[in-house]
N, CA and C atoms as an extended XYZ file, in Angstrom:
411
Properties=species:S:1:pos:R:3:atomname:S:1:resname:S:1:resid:I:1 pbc="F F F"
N         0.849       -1.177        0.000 N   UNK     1
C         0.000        0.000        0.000 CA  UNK     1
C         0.892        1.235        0.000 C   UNK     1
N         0.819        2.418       -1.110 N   UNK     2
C         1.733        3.410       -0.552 CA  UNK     2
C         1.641        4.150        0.379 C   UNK     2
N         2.090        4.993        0.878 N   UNK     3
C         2.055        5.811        1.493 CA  UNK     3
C         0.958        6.811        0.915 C   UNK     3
N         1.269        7.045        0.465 N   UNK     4
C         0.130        8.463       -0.470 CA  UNK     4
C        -1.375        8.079        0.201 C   UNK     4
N        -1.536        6.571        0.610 N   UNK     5
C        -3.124        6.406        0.274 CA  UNK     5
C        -3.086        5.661        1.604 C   UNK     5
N        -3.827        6.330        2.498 N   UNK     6
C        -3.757        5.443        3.791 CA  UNK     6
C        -5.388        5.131        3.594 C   UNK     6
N        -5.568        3.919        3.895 N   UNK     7
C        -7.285        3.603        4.260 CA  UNK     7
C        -7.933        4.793        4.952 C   UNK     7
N        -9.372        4.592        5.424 N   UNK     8
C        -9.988        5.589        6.079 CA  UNK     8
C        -9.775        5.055        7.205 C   UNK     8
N        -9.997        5.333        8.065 N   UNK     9
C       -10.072        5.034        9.805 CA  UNK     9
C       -11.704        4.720       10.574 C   UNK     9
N       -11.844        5.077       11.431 N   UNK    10
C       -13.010        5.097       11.528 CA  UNK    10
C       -14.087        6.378       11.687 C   UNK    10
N       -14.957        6.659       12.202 N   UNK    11
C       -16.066        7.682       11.861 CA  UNK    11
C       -15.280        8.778       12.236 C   UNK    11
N       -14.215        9.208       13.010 N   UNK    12
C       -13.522       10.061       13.238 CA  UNK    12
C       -12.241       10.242       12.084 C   UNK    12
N       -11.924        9.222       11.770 N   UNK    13
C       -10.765        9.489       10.731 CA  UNK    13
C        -9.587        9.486       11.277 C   UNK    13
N       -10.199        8.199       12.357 N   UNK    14
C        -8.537        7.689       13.596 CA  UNK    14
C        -8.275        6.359       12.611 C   UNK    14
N        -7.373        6.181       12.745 N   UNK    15
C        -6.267        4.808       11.703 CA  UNK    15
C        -6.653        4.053       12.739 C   UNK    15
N        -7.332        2.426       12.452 N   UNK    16
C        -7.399        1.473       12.913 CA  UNK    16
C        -6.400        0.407       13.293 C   UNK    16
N        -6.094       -0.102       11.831 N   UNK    17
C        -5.190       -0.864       11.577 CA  UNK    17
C        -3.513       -1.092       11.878 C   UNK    17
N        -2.680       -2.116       12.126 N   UNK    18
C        -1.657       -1.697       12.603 CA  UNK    18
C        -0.666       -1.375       11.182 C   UNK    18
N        -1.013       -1.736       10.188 N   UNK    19
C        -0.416       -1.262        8.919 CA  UNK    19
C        -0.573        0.035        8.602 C   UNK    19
N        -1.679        0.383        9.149 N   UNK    20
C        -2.158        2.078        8.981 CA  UNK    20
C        -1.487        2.612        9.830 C   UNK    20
N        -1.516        1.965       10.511 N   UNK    21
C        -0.995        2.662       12.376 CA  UNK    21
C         0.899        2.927       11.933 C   UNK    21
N         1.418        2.000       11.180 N   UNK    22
C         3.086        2.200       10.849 CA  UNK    22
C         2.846        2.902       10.028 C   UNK    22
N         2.019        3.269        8.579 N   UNK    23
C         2.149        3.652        7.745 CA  UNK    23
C         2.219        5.024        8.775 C   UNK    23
N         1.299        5.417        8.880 N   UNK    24
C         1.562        7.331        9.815 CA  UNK    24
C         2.505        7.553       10.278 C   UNK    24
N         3.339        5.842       11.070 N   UNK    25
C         4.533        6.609       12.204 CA  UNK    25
C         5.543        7.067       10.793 C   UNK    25
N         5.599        6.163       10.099 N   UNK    26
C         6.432        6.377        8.938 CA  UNK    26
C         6.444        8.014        8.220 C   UNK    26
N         5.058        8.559        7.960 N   UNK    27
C         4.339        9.706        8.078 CA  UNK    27
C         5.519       10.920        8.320 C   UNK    27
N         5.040       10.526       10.076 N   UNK    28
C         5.369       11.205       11.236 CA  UNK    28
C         6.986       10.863       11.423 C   UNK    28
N         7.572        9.860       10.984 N   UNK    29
C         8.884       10.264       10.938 CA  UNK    29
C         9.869       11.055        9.516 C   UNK    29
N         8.896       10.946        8.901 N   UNK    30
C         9.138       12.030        7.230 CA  UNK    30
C         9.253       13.483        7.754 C   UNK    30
N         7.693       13.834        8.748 N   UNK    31
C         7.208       15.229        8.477 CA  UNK    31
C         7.154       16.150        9.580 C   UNK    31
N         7.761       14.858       11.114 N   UNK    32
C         7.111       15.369       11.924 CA  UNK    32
C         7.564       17.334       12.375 C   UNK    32
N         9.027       17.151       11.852 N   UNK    33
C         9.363       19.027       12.051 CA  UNK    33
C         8.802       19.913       11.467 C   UNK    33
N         7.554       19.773       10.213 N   UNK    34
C         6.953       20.456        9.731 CA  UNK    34
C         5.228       20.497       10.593 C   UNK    34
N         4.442       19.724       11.247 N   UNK    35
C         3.602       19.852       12.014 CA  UNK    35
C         3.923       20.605       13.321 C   UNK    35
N         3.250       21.585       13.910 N   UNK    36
C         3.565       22.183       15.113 CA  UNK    36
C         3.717       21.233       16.247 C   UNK    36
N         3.783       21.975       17.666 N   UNK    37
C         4.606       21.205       18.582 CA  UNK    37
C         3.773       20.302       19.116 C   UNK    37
N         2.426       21.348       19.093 N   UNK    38
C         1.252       20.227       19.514 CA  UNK    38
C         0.739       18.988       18.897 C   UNK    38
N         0.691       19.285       17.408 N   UNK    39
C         0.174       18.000       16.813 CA  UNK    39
C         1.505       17.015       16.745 C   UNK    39
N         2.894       17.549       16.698 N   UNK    40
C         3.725       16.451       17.627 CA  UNK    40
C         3.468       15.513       18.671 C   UNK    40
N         3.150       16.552       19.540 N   UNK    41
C         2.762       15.628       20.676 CA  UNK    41
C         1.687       14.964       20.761 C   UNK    41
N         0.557       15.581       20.248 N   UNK    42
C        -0.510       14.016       20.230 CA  UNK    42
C        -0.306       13.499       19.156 C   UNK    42
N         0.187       13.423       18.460 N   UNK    43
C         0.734       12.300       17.220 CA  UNK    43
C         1.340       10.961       18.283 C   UNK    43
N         2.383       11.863       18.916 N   UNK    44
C         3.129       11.089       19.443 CA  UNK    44
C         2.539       10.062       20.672 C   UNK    44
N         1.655       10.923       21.214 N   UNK    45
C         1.422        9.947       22.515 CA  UNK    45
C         0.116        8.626       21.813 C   UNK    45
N        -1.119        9.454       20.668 N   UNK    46
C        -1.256        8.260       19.895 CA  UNK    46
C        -0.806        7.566       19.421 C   UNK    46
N        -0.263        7.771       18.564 N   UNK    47
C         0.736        6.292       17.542 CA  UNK    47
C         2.033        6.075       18.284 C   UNK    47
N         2.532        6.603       18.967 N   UNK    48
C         4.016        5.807       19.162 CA  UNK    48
C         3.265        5.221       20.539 C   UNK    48
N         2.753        6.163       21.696 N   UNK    49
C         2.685        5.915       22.843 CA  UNK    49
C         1.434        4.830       23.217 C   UNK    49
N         0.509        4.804       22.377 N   UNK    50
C        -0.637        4.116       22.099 CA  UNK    50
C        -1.617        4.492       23.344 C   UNK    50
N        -1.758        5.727       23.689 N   UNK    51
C        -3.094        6.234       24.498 CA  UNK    51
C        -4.209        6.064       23.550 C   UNK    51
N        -4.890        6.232       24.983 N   UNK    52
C        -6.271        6.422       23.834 CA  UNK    52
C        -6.778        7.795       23.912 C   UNK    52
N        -7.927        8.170       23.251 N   UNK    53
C        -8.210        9.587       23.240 CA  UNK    53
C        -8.573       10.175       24.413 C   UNK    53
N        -8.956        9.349       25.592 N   UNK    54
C        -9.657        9.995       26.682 CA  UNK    54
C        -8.362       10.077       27.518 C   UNK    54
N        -7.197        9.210       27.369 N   UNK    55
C        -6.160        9.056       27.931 CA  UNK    55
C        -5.244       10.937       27.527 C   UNK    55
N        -5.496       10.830       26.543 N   UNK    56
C        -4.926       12.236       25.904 CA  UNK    56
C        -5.345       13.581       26.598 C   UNK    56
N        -6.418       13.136       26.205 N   UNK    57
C        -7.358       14.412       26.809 CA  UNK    57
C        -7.297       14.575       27.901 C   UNK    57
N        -6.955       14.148       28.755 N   UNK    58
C        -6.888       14.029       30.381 CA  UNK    58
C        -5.519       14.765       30.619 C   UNK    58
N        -4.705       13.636       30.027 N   UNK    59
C        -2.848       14.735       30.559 CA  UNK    59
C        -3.119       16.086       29.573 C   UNK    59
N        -3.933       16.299       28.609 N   UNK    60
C        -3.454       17.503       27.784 CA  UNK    60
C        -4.276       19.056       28.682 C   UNK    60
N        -5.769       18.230       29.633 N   UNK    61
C        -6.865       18.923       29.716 CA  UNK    61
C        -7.502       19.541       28.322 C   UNK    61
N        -7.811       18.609       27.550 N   UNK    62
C        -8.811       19.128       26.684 CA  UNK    62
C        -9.932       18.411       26.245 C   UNK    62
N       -10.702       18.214       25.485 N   UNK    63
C       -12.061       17.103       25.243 CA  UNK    63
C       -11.310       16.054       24.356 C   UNK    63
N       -11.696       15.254       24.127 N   UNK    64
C       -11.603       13.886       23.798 CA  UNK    64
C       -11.624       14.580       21.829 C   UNK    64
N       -12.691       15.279       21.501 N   UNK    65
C       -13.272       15.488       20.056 CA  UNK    65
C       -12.495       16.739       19.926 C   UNK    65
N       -11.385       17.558       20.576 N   UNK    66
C       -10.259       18.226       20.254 CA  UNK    66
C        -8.767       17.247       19.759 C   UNK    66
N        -8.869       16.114       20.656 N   UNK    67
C        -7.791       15.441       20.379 CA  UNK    67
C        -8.248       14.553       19.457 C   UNK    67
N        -9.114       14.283       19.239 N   UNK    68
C        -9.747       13.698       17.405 CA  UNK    68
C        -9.441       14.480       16.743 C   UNK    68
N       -10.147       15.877       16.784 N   UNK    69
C       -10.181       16.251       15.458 CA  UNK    69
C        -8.409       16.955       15.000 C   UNK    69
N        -7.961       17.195       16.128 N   UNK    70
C        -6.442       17.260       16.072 CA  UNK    70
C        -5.250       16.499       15.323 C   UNK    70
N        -5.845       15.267       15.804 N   UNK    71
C        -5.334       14.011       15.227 CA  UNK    71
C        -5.316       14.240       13.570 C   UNK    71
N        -6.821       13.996       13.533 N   UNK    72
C        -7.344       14.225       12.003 CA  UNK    72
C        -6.613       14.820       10.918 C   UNK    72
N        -6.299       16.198       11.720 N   UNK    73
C        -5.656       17.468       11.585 CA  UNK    73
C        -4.418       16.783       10.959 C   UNK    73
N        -3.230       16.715       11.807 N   UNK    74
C        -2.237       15.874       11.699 CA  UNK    74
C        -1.792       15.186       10.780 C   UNK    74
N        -3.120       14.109       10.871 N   UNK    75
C        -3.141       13.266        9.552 CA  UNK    75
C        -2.999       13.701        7.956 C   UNK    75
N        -4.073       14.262        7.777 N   UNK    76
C        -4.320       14.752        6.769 CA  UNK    76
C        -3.248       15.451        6.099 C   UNK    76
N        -2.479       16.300        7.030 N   UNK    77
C        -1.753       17.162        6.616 CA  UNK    77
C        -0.202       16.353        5.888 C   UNK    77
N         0.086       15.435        6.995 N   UNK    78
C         0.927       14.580        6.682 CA  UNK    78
C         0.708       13.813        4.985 C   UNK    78
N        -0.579       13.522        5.070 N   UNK    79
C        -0.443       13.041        3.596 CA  UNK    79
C        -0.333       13.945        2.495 C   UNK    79
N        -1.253       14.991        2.695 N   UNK    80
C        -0.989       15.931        1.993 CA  UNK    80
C         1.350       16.618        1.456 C   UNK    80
N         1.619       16.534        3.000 N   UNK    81
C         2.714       16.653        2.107 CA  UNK    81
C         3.114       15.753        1.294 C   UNK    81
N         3.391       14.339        1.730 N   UNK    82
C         3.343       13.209        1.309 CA  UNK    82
C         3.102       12.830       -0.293 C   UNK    82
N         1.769       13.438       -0.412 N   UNK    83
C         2.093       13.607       -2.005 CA  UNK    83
C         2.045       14.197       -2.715 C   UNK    83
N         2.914       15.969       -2.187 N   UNK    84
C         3.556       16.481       -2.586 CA  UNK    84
C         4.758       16.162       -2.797 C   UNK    84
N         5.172       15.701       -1.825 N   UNK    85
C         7.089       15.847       -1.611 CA  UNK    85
C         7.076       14.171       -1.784 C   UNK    85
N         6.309       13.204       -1.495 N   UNK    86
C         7.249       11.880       -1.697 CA  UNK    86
C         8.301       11.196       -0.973 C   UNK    86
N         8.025       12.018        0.276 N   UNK    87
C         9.798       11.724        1.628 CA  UNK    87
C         9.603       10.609        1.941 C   UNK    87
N         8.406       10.223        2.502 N   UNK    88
C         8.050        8.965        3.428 CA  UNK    88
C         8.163        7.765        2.254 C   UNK    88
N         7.829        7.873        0.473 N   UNK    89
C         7.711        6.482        0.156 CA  UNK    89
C         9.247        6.787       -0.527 C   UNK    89
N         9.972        7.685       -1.071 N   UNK    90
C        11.581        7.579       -0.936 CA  UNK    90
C        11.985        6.975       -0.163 C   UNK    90
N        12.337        7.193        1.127 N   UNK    91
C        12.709        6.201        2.124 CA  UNK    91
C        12.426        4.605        2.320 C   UNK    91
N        11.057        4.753        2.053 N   UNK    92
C        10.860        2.904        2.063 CA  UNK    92
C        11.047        2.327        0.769 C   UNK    92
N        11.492        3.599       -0.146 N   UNK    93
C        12.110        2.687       -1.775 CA  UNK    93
C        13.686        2.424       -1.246 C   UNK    93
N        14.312        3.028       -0.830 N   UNK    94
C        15.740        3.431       -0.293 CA  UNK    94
C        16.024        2.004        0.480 C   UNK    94
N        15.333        2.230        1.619 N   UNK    95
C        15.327        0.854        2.609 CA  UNK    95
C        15.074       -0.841        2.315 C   UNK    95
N        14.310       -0.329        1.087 N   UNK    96
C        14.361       -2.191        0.227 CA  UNK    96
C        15.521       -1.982       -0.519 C   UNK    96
N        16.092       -0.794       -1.214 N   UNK    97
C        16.560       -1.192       -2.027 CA  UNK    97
C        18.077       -1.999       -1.178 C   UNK    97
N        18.543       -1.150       -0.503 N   UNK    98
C        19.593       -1.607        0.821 CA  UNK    98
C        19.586       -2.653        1.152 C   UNK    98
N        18.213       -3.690        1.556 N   UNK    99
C        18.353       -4.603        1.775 CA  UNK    99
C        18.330       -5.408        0.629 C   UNK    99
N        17.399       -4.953       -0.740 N   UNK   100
C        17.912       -6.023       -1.522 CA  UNK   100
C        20.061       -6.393       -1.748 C   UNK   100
N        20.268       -5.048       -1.638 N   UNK   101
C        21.626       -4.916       -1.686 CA  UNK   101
C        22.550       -5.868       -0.888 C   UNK   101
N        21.908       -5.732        0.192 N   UNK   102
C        22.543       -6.736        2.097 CA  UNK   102
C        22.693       -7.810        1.362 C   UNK   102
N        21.470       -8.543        1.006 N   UNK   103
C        21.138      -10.158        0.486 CA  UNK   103
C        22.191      -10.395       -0.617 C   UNK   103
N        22.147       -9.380       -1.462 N   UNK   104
C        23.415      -10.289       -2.938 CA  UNK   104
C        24.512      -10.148       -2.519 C   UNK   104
N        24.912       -8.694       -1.476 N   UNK   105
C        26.245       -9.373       -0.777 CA  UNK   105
C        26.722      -10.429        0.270 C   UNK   105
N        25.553      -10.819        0.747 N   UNK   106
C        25.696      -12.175        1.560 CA  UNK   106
C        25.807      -13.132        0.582 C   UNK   106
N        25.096      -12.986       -0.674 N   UNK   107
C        25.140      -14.293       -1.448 CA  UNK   107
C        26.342      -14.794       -2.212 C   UNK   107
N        26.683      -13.236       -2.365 N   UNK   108
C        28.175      -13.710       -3.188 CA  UNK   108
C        28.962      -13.764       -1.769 C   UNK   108
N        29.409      -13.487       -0.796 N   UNK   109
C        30.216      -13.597        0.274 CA  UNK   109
C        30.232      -15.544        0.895 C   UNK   109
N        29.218      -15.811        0.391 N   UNK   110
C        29.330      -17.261        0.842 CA  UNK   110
C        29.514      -18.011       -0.632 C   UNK   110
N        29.043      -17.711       -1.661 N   UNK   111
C        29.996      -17.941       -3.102 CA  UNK   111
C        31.305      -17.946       -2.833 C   UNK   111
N        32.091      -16.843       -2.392 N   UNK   112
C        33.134      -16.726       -1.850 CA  UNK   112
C        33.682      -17.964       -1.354 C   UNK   112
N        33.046      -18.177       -0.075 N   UNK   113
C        33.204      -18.521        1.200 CA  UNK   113
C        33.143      -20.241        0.446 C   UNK   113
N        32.245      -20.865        0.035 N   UNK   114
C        32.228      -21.732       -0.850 CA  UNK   114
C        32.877      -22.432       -1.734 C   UNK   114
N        33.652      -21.465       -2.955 N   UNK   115
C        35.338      -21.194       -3.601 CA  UNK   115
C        36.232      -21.952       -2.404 C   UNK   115
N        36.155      -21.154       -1.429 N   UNK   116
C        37.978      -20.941       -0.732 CA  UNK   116
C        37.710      -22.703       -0.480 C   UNK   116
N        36.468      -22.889       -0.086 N   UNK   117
C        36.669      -24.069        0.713 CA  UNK   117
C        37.176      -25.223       -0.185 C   UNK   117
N        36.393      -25.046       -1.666 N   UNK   118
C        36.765      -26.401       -2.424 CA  UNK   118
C        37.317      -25.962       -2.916 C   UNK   118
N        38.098      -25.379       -3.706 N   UNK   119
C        38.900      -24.878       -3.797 CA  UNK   119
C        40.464      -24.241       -3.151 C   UNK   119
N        40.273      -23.978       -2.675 N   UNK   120
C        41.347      -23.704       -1.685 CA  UNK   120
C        42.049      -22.225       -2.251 C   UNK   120
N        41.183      -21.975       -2.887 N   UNK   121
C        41.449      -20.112       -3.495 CA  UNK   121
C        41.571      -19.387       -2.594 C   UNK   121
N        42.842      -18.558       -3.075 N   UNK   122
C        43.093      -17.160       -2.110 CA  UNK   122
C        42.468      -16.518       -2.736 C   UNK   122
N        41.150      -15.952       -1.509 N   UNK   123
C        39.904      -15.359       -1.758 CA  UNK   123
C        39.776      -13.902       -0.437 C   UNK   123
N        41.163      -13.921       -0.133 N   UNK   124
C        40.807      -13.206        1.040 CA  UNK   124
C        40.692      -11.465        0.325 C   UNK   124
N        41.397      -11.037       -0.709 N   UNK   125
C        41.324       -9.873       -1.542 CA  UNK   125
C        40.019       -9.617       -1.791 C   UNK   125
N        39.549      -10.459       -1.781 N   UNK   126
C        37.711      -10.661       -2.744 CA  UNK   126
C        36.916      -10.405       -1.321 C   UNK   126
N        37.297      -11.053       -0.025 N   UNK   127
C        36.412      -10.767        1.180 CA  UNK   127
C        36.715       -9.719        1.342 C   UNK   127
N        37.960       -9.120        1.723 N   UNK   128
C        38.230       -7.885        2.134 CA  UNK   128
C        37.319       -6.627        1.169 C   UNK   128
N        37.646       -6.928        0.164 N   UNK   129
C        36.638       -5.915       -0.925 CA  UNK   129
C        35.556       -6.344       -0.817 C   UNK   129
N        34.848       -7.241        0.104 N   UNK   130
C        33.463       -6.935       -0.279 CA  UNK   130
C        33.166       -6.547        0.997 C   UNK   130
N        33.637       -6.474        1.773 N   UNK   131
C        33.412       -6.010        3.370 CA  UNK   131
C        33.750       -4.662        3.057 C   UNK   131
N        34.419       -4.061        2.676 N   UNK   132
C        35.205       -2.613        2.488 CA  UNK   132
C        33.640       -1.961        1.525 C   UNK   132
N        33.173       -2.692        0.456 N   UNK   133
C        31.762       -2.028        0.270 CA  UNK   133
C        30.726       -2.292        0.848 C   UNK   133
N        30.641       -3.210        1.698 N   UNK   134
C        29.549       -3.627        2.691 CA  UNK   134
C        29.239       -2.111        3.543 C   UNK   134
N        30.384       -2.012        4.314 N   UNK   135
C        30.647       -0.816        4.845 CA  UNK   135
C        29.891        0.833        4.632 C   UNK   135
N        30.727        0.584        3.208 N   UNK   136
C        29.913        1.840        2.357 CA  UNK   136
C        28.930        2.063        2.892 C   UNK   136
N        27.947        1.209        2.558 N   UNK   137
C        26.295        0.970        2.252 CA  UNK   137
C        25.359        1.631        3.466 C   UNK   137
């Protein structure tokens, strides 16, 4: 699912799901210096901290349907940059691509590793260089 398109939530337009629920933190770790301090913080104590709304409303002193529609607020806005700017699904293109990366250097590293054994190839030039770009990465 991309980012751009989060499901609806429920009659309030709170994220149910726990795929929805990462997709926002993901969101919220793209955008969160562009939302003010407040919708920081109930971002934060919803989705990372997992209160609930009456839980919110209580430490914040405000109604329950301020910290909804706050939320809402939040939300929305987040996607809205989202697909403007594209930060949050860059990153999770970035982060597969890395790991597809991890995997073919494990695969050739035990190719490697495989060689030396039946073989008995001096392979240590070939480990060292692939650890030296492992590194990089």
């Amino acid at each position: 699912m991309p980012l751009q398109r989060i499901a609806s939530g429920d009659a309030h337009g709170r994220v149910r799901s726990l795929a929805e629920r990462t997709l926002v933190i993901g969101l919220f770790d793209a955008y969160a210096e562009l939302l003010t301090e407040r919708q920081r913080a109930l971002v934060r104590m919803y989705y990372h901290d997992d209160l609930s709304l009456g839980e919110i409303a209580a430490r914040r002193r405000i109604s329950r349907q301020a910290v909804s529609d706050a939320l809402r607020r939040s939300v929305a806005e987040m996607q809205r940059l989202e697909h403007r700017l594209g930060v949050a699904a860059t990153r999770t293109r970035a982060a597969r691509a890395r790991a597809e990366v991890l995997a073919r250097f494990a695969a050739v590293e035990g190719a490697v590793a495989r060689l030396s054994r039946r073989d008995g190839a001096a392979v240590e030039p070939v480990r060292q260089a692939l650890g030296a770009l492992r590194e990089a990465l």
